[in-house]
C-alpha positions as CSV (number, residue, x, y, z in Angstrom):
1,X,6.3,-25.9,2.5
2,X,2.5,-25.1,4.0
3,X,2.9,-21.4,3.7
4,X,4.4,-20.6,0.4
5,X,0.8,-20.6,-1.7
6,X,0.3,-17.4,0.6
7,X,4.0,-15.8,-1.1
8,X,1.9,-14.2,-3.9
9,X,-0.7,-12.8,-1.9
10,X,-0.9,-9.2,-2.5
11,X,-1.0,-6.1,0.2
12,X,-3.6,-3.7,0.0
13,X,-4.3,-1.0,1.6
14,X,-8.3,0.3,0.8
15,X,-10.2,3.3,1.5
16,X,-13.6,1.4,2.3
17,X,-15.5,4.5,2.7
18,X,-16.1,8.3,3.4
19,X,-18.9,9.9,5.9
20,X,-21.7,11.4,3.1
21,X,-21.2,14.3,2.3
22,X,-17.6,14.8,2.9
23,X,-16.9,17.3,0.3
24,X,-19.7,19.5,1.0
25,X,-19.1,19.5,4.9
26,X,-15.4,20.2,4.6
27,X,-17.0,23.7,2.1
28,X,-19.2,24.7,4.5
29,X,-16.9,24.5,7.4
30,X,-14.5,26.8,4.6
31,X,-17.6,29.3,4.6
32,X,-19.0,29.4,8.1
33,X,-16.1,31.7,9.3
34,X,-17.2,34.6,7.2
35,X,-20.8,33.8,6.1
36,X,-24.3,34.9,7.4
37,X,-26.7,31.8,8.5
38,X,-26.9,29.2,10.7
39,X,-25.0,25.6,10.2
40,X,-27.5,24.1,8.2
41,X,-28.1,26.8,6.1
42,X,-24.6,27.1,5.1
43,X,-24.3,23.5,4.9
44,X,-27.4,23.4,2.1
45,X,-25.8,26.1,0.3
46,X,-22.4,24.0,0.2
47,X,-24.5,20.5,-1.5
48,X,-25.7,23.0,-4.5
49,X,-22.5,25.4,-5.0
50,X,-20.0,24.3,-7.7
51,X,-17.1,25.8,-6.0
52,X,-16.9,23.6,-3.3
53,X,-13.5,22.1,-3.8
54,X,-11.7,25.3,-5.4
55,X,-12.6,26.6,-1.7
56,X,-11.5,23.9,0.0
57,X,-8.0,24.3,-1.8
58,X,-7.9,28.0,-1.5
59,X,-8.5,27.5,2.5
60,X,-6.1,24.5,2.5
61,X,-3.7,26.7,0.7
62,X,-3.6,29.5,3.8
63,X,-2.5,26.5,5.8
64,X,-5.8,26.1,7.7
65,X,-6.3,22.5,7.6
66,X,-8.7,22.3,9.9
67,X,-11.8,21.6,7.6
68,X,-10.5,18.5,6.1
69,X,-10.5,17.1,9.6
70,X,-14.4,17.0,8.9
71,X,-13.2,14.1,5.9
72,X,-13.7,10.9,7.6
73,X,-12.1,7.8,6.4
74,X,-12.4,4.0,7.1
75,X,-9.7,2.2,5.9
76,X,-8.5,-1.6,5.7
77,X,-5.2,-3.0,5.6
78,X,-5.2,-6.4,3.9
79,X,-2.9,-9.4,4.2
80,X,0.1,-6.6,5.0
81,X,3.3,-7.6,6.8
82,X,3.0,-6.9,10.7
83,X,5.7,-4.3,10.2
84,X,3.3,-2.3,8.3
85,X,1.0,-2.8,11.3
86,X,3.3,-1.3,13.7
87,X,3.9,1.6,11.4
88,X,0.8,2.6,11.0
89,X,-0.4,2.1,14.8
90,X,1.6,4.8,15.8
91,X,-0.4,7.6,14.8
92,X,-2.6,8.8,17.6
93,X,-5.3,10.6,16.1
94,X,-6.9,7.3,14.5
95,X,-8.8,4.2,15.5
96,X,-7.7,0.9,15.1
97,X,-8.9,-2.5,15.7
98,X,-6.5,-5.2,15.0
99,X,-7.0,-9.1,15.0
100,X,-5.2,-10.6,18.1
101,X,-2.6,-12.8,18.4
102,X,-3.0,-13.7,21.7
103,X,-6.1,-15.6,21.2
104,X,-6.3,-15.9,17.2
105,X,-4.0,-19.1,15.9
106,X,-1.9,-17.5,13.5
107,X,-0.3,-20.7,12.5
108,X,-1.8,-20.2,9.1
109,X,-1.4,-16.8,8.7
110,X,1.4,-16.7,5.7
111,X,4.3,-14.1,5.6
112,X,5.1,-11.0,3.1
113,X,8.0,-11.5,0.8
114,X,9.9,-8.8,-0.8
115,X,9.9,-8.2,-4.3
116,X,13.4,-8.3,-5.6
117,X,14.9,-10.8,-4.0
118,X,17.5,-13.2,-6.0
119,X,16.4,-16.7,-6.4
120,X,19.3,-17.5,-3.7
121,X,17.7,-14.7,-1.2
122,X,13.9,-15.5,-1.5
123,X,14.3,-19.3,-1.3
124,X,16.4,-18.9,2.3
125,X,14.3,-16.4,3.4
126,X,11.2,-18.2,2.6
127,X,12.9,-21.5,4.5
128,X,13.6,-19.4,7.5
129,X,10.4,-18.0,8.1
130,X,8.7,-21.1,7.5
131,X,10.5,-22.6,10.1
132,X,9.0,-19.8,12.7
133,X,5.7,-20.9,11.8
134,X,7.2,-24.7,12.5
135,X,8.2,-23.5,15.5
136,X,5.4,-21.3,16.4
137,X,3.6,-24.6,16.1
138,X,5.3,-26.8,18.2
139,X,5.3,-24.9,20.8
140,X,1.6,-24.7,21.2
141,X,1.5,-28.3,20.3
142,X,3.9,-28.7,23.5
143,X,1.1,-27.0,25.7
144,X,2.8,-23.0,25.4
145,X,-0.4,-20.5,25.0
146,X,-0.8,-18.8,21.9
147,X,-0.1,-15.5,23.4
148,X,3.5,-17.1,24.5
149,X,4.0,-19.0,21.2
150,X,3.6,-15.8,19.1
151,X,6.6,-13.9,20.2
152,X,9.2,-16.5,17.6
153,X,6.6,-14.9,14.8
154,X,8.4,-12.8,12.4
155,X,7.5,-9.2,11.3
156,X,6.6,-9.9,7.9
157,X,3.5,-12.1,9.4
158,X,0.6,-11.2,7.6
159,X,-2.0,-8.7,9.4
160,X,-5.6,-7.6,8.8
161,X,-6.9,-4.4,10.7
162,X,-9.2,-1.5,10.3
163,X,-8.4,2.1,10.6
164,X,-10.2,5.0,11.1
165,X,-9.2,8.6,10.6
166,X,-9.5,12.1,9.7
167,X,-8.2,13.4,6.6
168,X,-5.6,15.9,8.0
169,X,-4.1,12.0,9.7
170,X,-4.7,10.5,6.6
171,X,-2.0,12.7,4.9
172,X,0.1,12.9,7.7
173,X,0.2,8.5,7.2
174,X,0.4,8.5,3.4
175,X,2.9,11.4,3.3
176,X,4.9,9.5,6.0
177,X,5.2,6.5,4.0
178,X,5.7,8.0,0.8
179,X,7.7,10.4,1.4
180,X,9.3,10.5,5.1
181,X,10.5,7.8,6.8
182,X,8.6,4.8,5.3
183,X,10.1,5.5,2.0
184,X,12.8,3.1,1.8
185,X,10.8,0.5,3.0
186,X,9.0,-1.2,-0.2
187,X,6.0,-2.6,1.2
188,X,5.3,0.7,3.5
189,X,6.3,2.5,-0.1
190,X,3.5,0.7,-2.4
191,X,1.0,0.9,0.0
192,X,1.3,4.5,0.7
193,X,0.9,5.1,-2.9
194,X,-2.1,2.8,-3.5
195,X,-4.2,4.8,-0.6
196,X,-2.3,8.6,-2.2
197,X,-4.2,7.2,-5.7
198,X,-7.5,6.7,-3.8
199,X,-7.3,9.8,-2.0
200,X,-6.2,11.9,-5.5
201,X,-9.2,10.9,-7.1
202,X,-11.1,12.7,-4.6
203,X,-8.8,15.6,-3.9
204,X,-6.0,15.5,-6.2
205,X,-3.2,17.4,-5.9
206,X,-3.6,17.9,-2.2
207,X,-0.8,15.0,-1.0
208,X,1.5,16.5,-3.5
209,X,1.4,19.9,-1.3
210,X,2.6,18.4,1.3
211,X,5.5,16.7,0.2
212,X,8.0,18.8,0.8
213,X,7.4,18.8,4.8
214,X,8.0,14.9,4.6
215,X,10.7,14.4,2.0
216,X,13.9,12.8,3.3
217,X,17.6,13.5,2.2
218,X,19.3,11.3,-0.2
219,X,21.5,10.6,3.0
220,X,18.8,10.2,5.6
221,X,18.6,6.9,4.3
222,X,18.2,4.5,8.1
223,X,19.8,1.5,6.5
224,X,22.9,3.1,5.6
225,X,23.3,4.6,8.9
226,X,22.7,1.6,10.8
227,X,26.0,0.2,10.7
228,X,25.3,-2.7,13.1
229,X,22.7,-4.4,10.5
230,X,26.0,-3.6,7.2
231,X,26.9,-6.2,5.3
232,X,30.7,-4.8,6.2
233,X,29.7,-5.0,10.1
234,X,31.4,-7.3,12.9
235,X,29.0,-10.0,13.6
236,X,26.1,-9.4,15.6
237,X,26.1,-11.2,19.0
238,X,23.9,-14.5,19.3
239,X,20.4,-13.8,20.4
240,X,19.9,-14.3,24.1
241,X,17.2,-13.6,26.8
242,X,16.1,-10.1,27.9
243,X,17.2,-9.2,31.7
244,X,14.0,-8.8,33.7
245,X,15.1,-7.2,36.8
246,X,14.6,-3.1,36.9
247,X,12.2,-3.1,33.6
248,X,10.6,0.1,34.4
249,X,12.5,3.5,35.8
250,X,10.4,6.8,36.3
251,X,12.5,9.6,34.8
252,X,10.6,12.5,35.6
253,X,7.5,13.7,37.9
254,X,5.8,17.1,38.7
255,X,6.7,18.5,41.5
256,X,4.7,19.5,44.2
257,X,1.4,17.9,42.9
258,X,-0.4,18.1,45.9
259,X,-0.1,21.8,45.6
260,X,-0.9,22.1,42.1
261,X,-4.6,19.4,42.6
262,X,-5.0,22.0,45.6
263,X,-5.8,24.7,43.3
264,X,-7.8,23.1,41.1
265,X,-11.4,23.2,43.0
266,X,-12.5,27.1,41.9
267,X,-11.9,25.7,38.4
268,X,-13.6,22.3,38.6
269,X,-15.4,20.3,41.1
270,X,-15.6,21.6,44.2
271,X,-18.0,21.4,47.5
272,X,-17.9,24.5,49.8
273,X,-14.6,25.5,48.1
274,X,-13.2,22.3,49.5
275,X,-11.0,19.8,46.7
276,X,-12.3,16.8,46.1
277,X,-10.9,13.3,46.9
278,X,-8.8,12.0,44.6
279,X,-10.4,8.6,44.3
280,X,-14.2,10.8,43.7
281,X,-12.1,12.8,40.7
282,X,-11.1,9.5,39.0
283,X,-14.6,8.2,38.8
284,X,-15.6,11.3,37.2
285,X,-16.5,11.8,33.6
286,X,-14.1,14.5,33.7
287,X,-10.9,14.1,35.4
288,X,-8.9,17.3,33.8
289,X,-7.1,17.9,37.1
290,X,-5.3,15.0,36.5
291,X,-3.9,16.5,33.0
292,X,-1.5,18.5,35.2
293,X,0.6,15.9,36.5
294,X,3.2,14.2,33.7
295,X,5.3,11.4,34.0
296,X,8.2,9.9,32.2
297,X,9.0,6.5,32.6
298,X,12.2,4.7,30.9
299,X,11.2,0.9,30.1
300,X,13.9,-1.6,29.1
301,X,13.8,-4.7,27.1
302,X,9.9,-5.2,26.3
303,X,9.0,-7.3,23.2
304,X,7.7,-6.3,20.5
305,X,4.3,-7.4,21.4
306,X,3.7,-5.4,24.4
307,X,5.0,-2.6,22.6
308,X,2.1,-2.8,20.8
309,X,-0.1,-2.8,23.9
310,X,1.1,0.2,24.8
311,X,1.2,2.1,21.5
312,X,-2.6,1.8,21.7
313,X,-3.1,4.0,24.4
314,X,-3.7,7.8,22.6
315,X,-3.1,10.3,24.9
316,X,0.8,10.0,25.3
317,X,4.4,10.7,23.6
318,X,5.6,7.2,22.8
319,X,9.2,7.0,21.8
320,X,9.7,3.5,19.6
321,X,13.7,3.5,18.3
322,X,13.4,1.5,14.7
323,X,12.3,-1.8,14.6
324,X,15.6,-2.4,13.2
325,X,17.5,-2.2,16.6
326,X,15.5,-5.4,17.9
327,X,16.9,-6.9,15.0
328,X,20.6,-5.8,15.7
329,X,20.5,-6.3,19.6
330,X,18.8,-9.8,19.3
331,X,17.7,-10.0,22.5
332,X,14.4,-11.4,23.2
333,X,11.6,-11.9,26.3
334,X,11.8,-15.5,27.9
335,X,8.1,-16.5,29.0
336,X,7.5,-18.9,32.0
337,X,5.4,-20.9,30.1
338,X,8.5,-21.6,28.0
339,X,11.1,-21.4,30.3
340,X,9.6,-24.1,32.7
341,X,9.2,-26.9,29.7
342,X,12.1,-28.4,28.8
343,X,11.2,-29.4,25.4
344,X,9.5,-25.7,24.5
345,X,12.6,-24.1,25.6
346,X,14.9,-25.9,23.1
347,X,12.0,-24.8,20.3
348,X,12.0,-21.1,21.5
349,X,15.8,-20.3,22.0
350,X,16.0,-22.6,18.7
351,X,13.5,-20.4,16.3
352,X,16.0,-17.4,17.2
353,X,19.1,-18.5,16.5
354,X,18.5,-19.8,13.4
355,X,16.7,-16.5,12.7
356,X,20.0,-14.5,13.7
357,X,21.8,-17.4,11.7
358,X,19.2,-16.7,8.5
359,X,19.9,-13.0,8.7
360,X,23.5,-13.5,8.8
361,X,23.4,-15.4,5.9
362,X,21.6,-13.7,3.9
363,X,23.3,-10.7,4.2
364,X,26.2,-12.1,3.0
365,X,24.7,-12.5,-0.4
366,X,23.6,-9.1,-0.6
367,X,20.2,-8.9,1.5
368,X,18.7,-5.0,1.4
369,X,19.2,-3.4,5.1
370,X,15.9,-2.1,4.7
371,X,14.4,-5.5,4.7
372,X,15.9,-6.6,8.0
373,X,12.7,-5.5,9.8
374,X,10.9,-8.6,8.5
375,X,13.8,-10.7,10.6
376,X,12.7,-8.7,13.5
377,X,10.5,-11.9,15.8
378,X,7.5,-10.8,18.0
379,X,9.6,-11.4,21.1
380,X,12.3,-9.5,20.3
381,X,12.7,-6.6,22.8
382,X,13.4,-2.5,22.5
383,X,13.8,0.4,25.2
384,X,11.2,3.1,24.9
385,X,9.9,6.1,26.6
386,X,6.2,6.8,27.7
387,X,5.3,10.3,28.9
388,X,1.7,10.3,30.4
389,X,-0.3,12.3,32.4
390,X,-2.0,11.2,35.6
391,X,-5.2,11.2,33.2
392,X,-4.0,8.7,31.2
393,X,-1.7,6.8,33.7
394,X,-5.1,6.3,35.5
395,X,-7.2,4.7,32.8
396,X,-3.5,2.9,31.5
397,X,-3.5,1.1,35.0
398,X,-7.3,0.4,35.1
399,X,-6.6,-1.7,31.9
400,X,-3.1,-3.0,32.3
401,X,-2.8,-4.3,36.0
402,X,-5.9,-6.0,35.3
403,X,-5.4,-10.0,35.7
404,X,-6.9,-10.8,32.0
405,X,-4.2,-8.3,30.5
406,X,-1.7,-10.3,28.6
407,X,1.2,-11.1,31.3
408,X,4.0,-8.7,30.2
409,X,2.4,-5.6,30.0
410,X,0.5,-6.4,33.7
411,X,4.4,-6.6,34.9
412,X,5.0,-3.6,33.4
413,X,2.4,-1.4,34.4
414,X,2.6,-2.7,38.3
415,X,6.3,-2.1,37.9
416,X,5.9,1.5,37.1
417,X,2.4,1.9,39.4
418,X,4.8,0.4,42.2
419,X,7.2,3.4,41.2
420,X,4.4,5.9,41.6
421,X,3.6,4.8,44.5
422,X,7.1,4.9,46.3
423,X,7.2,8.4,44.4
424,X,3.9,9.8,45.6
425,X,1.7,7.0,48.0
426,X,-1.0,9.1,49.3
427,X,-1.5,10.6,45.5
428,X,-1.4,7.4,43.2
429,X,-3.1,4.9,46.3
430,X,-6.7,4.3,44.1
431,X,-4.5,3.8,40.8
432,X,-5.0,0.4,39.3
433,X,-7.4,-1.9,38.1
434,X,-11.0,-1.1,37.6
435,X,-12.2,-3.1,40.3
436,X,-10.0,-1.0,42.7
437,X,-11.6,2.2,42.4
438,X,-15.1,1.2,41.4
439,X,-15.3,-2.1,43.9
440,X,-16.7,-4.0,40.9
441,X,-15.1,-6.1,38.0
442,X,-16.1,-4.1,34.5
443,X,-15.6,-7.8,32.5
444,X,-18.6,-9.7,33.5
445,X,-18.3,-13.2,32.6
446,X,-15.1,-12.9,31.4
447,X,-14.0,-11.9,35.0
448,X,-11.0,-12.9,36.9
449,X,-13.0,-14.0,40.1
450,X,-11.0,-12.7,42.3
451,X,-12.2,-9.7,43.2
452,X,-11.2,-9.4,46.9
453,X,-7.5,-11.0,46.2
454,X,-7.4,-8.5,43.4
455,X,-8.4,-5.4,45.8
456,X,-6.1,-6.4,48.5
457,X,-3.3,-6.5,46.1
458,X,-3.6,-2.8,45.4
459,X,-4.8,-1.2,48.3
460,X,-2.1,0.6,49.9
């Protein structure tokens, strides 16, 4: 078996480093409120006093957290199970750059296996997931792109990213996996406590004051309470491919928007106390007029892997149900590139049967619930919810309904640009790619090159 020397490869999550001075910034920002002197002043005061971090508690204390947020973090995640990757992603107010598996071969990558596991358990789980990898290798072998291939990869693929955060986030992610809702999970678990021991040795004690905002009752447990994944349940249906037809639905709009961007020129740009055009507001530097509109969209049965697309845009409320439910539902996206090649398609619906056939099996003989999220396969689909204002709708569309975004998300976002449109068509008629609005491709030599085809697409 090619992947089982990576079995004993270990997570780690690191702190690789903190902006200089951290302690001493996060003081003075404690003492500027009610001390004499200018920033720098304080701030030189703050690299000599010996109370520094007494303050910083006593502040912290009050509940003004605010100072910490002057704490910066860099942190890695190392050889941890996509699942962890997904978890962490969804905090907003951090950076993240992740290795990508639409162009990096991941054939090699190696899974995560649970500690725990019965001799029985680990060596089927350890035979089904090296058959993804057999299978995600096939299919590129049978001429299905890498960014198609990698949706019959499992969650407990092994990932490498960077994160970047303040340390108000960085409690809000440690206490999260600690002590709210990654608790039960056991990688999410260790790894939270590895980066709560890094982060005591500089501030110690100040997790622990959080804890009881995050802990979870004894019956809060989501394993228990997903009944569909039970040992006890009826079995789950065979996996089969996602519908594609209605994959977007628009919820909820402002009303009257028109009215409302009418308004807006005494606060904002303006000439002669006449508004602007719409498309000359987009190209600004500062579009807040468009932070007044809000928009809810429903969008059914996207993979796992688009999700993720989507969950890197900042400036929204993503609602993600629990990985587990991908698991449960088993249904799964069906890419042309497969669909059309006979011999790819029997590979691809293939890797997820005997995935839902694995699971199956395995609990039988006692596999965790928790641990079902490692069964969960990149092409495995969810509903969500995106709320957005037409800020971030705009620069969502001048990314996504470009044609080098990966293909799913592109059909997405036109979908649900398509449902502005018939919403509002004068309003939302310069939203889309870059290209539209600015008449020039941002990507250089990695353009499209076709420009005028792209622009006709999306002009009303």
């Amino acid at each position: 078996m090619a992947h089982l020397e990576n079995e004993n490869i270990k997570s780690s999550a690191v702190i690789l480093g903190a902006n200089t001075f951290a302690e001493e910034v996060c003081a003075a920002s404690a003492r500027i409120s009610t001390t004499r002197g200018t920033a720098l002043q304080i701030f030189e005061k703050s690299k000599t006093a010996e109370n520094n971090r007494t303050l910083i508690f006593k502040v912290l204390s009050s509940g003004h957290k605010s100072l910490i947020e002057h704490y910066m973090f860099n942190l890695a995640f190392n050889n941890v199970s996509v699942f962890v990757e997904q978890f962490v992603i969804e905090f907003r107010l951090a950076s993240f750059t992740v290795q990508s598996r639409r162009y990096v071969d991941f054939g090699d990558a190696g899974f995560y296996t649970p500690d725990g596991l019965t001799a029985a358990q680990a060596e089927l789980y350890a035979e089904n997931m090296e058959s993804l990898f057999a299978s995600y290798k096939n299919l590129t072998e049978a001429g299905v792109p890498k960014e198609d291939a990698r949706f019959v990869l499992p969650y407990c693929l092994r990932s490498n990213f960077y994160c970047a955060c303040n340390a108000r986030e960085f409690l809000h992610i440690v206490c999260s996996m600690v002590y709210g809702r990654g608790k039960y999970d056991p990688e999410l678990y260790a790894l939270g406590m590895e980066l709560k021991g890094q982060f005591d040795a500089l501030l110690p004690g100040v997790i622990e004051k959080e804890r009881p905002k995050y802990e979870r009752r004894a019956d809060d447990r989501y394993s228990e309470n997903n009944g569909a994944l039970a040992a006890s349940a009826p079995p789950r249906p065979v996996p089969k491919p996602a519908p594609r037809k209605f994959a977007a639905e628009l919820l909820s709009a402002t009303a009257r928007p028109a009215e409302i961007l009418s308004k807006t020129p005494s606060f904002n740009y303006a000439k002669n106390g006449a508004a602007v055009p719409l498309a000359e507001i987009l190209k600004t530097e500062r579009p807040r007029e468009l932070e007044l509109l809000n928009y809810t969209f429903a969008v059914r049965d996207i993979s796992l892997a688009a999700i993720t697309h989507v969950a890197r845009h900042r400036m929204q409320t993503l609602l993600i149900p629990h990985i587990q439910n991908a698991v449960a539902a088993g249904r799964y996206i069906m890419p042309e590139s497969v669909k059309s090649n006979e011999a790819a398609l029997k590979i691809y619906t293939g890797a997820f049967e005997r995935n839902h056939e694995s699971l199956t099996r395995l609990r039988g003989i006692g596999f965790p619930p928790e641990l079902c999220v490692y069964f969960a396969l990149s092409g495995n689909t969810l509903d969500i919810l995106i709320h957005m204002n037409a800020r971030e709708l705009a620069h969502f569309f001048n990314l996504r309904t470009c044609r080098r975004a990966q293909w799913e998300i592109r059909d997405i976002a036109c979908a649900m640009l398509k449902l502005l449109r018939r919403e509002d068509k004068e309003l939302f008629s310069d939203f889309g790619p870059s290209c539209l609005l600015y008449r020039k491709c941002p990507e250089g030599r990695m353009s499209c090159g076709k420009f005028d085809e792209v622009v006709k697409q999306f002009t009303v």
